[in-house]
C-alpha positions in Angstrom: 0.0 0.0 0.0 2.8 2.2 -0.2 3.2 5.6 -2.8 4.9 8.2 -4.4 4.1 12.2 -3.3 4.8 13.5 -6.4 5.8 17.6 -5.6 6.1 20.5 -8.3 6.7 23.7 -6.5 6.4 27.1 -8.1 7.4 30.3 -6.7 3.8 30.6 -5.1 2.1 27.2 -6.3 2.6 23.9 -4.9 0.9 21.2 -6.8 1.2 17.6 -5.6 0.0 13.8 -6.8 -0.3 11.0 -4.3 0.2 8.0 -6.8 0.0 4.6 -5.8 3.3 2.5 -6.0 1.6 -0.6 -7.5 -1.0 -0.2 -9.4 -0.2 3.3 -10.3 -3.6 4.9 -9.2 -4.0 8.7 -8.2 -4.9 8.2 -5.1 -5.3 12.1 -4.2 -4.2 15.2 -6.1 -4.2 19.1 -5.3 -3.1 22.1 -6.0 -1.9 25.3 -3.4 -1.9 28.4 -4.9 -1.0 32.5 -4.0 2.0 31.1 -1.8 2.9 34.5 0.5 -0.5 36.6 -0.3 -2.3 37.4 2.1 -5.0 35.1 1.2 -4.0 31.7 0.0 -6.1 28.7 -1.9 -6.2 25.1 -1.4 -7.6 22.6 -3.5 -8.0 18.9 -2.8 -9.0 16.0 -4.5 -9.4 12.7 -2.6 -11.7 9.8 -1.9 -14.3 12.5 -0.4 -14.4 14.2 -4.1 -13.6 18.2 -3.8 -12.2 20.1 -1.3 -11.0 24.0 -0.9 -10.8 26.4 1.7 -9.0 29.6 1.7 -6.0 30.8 4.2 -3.2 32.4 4.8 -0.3 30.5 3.8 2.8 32.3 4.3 5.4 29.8 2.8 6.4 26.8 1.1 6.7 25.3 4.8 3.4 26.2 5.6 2.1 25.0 2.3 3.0 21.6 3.1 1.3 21.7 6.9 -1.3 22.8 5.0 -1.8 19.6 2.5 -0.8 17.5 5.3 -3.8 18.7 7.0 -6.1 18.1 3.8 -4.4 14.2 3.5 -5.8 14.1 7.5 -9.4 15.4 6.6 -10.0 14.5 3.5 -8.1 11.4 2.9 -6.3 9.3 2.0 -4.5 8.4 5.2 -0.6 8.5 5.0 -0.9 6.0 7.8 -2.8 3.9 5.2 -0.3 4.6 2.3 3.0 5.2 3.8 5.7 7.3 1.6 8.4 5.0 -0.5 9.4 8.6 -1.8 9.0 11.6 -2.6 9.4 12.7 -6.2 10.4 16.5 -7.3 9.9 17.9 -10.3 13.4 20.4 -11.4 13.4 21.8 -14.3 17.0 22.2 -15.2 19.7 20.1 -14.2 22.3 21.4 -16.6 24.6 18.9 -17.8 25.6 17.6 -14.4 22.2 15.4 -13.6 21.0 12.8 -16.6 18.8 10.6 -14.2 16.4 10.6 -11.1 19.0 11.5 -8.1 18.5 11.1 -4.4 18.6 14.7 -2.7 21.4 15.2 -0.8 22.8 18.7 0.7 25.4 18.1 -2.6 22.7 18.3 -4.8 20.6 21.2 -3.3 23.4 23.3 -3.6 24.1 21.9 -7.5 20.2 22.9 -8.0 20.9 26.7 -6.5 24.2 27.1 -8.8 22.0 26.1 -11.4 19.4 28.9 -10.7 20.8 31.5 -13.0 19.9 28.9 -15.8 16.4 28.8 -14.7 15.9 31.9 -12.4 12.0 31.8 -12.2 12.1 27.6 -11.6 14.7 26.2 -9.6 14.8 28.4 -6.9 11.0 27.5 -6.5 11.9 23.9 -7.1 14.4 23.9 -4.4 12.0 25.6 -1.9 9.6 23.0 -2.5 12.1 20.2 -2.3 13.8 22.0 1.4 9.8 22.4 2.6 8.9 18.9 1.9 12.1 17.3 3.4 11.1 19.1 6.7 7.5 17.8 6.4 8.7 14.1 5.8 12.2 14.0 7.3 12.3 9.7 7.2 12.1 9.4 3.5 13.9 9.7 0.6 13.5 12.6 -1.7 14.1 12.4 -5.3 14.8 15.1 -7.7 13.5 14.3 -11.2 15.2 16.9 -13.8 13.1 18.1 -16.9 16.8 18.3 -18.9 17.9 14.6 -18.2 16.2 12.7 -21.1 18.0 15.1 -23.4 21.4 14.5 -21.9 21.6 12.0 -24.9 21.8 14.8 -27.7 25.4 14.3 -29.3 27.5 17.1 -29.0 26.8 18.7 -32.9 23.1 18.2 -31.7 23.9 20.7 -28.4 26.2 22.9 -29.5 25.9 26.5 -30.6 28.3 28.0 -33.1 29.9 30.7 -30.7 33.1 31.3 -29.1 34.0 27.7 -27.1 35.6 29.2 -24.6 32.9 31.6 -23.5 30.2 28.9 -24.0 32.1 26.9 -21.6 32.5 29.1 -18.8 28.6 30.2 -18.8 27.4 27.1 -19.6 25.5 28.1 -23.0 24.6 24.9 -24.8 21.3 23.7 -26.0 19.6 21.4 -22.7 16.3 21.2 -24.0 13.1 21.1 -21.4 9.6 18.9 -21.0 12.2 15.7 -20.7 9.2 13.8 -18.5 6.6 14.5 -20.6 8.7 13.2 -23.9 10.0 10.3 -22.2 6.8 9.6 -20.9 4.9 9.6 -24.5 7.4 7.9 -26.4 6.8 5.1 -24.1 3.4 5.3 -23.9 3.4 5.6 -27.6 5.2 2.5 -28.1 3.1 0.4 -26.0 -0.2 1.7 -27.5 1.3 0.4 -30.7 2.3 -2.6 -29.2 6.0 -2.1 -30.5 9.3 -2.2 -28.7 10.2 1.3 -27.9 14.0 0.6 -29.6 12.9 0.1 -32.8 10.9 3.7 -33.4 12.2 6.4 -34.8 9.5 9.6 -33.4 8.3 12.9 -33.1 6.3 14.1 -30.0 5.2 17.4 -30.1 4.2 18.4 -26.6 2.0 21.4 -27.3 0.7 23.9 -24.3 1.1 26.9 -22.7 5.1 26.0 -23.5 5.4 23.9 -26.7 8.4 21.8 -27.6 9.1 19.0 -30.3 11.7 16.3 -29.7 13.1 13.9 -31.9 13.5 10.5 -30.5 15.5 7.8 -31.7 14.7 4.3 -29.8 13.9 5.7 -26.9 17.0 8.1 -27.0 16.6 12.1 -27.5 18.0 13.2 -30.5 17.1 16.6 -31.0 14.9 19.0 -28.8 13.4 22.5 -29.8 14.2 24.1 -26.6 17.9 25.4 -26.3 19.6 26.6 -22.9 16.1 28.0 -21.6 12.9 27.0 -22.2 12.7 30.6 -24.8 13.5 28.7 -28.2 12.0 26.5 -30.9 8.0 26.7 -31.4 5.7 29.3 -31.1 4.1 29.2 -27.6 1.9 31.1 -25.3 4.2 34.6 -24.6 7.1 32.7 -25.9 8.9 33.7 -28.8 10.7 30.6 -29.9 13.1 30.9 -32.6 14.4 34.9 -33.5 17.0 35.8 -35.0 20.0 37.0 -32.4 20.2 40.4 -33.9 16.4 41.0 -33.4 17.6 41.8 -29.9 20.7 44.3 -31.0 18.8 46.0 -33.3 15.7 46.6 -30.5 18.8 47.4 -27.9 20.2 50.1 -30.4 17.3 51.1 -31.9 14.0 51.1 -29.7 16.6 51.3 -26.4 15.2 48.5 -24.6 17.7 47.3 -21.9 18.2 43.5 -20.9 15.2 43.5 -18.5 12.9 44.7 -21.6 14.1 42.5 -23.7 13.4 39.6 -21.3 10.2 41.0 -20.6 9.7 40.9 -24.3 10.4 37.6 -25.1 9.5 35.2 -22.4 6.1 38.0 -21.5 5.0 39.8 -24.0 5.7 37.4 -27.7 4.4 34.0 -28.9 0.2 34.1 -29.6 -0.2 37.4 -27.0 2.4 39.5 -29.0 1.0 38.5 -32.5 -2.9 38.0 -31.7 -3.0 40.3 -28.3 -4.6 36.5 -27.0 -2.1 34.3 -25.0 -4.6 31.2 -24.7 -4.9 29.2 -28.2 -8.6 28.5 -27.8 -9.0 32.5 -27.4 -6.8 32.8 -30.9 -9.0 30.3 -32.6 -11.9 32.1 -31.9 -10.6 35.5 -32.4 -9.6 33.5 -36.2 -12.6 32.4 -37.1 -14.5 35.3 -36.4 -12.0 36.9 -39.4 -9.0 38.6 -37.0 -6.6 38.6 -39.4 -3.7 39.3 -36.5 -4.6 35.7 -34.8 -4.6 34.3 -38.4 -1.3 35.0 -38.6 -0.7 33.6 -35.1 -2.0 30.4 -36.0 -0.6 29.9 -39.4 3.0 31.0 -38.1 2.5 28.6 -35.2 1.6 26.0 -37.8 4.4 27.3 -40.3 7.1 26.5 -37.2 5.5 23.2 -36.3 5.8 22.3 -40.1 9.5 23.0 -40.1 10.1 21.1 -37.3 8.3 18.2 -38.4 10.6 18.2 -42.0 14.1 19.2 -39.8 13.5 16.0 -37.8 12.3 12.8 -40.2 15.5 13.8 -42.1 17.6 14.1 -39.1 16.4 10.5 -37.7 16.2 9.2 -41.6 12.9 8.1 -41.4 9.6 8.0 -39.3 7.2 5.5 -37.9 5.2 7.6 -35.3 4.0 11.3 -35.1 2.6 12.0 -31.9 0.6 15.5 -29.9 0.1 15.6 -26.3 -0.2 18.2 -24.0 -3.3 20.5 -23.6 -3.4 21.9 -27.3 -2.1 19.0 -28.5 -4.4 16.8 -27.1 -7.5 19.0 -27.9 -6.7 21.1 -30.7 -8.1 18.9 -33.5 -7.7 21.5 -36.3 -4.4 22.3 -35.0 -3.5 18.9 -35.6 -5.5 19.1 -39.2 -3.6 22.3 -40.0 -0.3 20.8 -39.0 -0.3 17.7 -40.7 -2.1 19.1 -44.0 0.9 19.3 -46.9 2.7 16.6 -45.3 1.8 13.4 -47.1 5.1 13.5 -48.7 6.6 12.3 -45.3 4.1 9.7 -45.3 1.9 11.9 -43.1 -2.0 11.3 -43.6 -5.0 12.2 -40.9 -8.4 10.4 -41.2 -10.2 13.1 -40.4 -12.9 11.7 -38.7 -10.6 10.2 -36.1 -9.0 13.2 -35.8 -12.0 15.0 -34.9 -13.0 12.6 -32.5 -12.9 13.6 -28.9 -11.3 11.3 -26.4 -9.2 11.5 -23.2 -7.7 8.2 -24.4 -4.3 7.1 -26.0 -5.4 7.1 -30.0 -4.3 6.8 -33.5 -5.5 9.5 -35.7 -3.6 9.1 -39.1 -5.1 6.8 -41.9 -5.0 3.1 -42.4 -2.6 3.8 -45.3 -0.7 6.8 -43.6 2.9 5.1 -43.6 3.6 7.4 -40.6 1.4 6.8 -37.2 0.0 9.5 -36.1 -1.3 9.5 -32.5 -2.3 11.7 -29.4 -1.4 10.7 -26.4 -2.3 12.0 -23.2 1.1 13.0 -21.0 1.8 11.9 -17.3 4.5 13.8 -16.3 3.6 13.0 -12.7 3.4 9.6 -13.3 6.9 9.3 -14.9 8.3 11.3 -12.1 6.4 9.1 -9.8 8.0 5.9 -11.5 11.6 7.5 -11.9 11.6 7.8 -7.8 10.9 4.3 -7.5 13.5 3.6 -9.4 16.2 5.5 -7.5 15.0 4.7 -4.5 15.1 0.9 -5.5 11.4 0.4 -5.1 10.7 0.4 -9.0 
């Protein structure tokens, strides 16, 4: 009866997964959010259904004496389902960390130096991860790192073409991001297909709020979108994926924006809000179809950089058996998927349209009997991977 806590702390969120170490059930779920306001939220899922009240909650620390009280009123009991770990979510582990690693003080303090990779994430990460090893002091903590899967990428595959020496000291290289979720779906791919995982050559597309594509060769990650932070590749939410380096001279020199603006402008104020002035892409669709020509353009650049992607990596993998969408847009978004996939029967890409269109929360194919290429959506699990990854490192897998 034992499970995983499965943790992923923001700055002033804490949202948590009790997963069942055998038969991999959620057994409770919730989500903590306005950390440090004044007036915090709590929301709880368990055997008694729904559950929220509203409180201060100061800090991470409190946060957690907070869901312990929820477990205590709401259910489950710990006592019934005593902790084989607890699994963190960090989202950059630079090069040093390629698998699911027991916390010690050694690697809290690797996770801090890493902060100025990932200033609005690890720090969070880390509070969560120092909170929760005060709340459950007798187990093991495990911190699962959103760069490992793509500590595979070969060195011309990482690299960028600037000064070696500079690159090394800072640490500039391409680490890619949403490592659980890809490693998650290419699994889950494979076995929905029935097919050993080493003998696919795919493409998952993990489309949400953040959007990233990642090649993967058996099992292995190839290529990712996402460079050094999670700013390049696809067109996402505020994100501005790829740009050309000298956008940001020429809006230095020109427009005088200083580094903080520039950040601001990228990571804030770009992606679908900067072109469509909508950062949601069910707001864009709408604004689309009711002829906004600005969120047009949103979608059919969004679906321009998708298609590029899509080309870049059959030929850099030399072939394709499996095509697959997850995420929130990616799992919803049946036109998207439509407008993606449209133009590339050359690849061996064809939808059936009315499996495309057909709405499911299940694992699916969508492509047509005679599409050489699968195309599927599949529904990520990043908790669950994380959950399974701690069992693994703690020896309980």
């Amino acid at each position: 009866m034992s499970a995983v806590l499965v943790v992923n702390s923001g700055s002033s969120s804490l949202k948590y997964q009790l997963i069942d170490a055998a038969s991999e059930e959620v057994l409770a779920s919730g989500l903590i959010e306005r950390i440090g306001e004044p007036s915090g939220h709590l929301r709880h899922t368990g055997p008694r259904g729904k559950w929220e009240t509203t409180l201060a909650i100061p800090d991470h620390t409190a946060a957690f004496r907070v869901m312990l009280d929820a477990f205590g009123a709401e259910g489950p009991s710990l006592d019934d389902h005593p902790l084989a770990a607890v699994g963190h979510r960090v989202v950059h582990g630079g090069k040093r960390f390629f698998e699911p690693t027991i916390v010690t003080p050694l690697v809290e303090i690797n996770i801090e130096d890493l902060a100025d990779l990932a200033p609005l994430h690890n720090p969070a990460n880390l509070q969560g991860i120092r909170a929760a090893k005060a709340a459950f002091p007798d187990v093991q903590h495990v911190a699962v790192f959103d760069t490992a899967f793509h500590q595979t990428l070969a060195p011309e595959a990482y690299t960028y073409a600037i000064d070696a020496a500079l690159a090394e000291k800072h640490r500039v290289r391409r680490y890619g991001f949403h490592g659980t979720s890809h490693k998650y779906v290419s699994g889950a791919a494979a076995e929905f297909l029935g097919r050993p995982l080493g003998e696919l050559k795919q493409i998952v597309l993990h489309l949400g709020n953040g959007a990233s594509a990642c090649a993967v060769d058996a099992g292995r990650s190839v290529d990712t979108s996402m460079g050094m932070t999670p700013l390049e590749g696809l067109v996402m939410g505020t994100r501005s994926g790829d740009l050309d380096p000298a956008v940001l001279v020429h809006l230095a020199r020109r427009a005088g924006l200083g580094i903080d603006d520039l950040d601001e402008l990228l990571n804030r104020r770009s992606g679908l809000l900067g072109l469509s002035g909508h950062g949601d892409m069910r707001d864009v669709r709408h604004a689309a179809e009711s002829g906004d020509a600005a969120a047009r353009l949103a979608l059919d650049t969004t679906v321009h950089r998708l298609k590029h992607y899509i080309g870049a990596y059959t030929a850099l993998l030399g072939g394709l058996d499996v095509l697959t969408f997850t995420a929130g847009i990616g799992e919803n978004d049946w036109r998207l998927r439509a407008e993606v996939c449209t133009g590339l029967e050359a690849l061996g890409i064809r939808l059936d349209p009315e499996r495309n269109a057909a709405g499911s929360s299940d694992a699916r194919r969508i492509s047509a009997d005679d599409s050489r290429v699968t195309v599927l959506v599949v529904p990520t699990d990043e908790e669950l991977e994380i959950a399974r990854q701690s069992l693994q490192a703690v020896g309980a897998g």
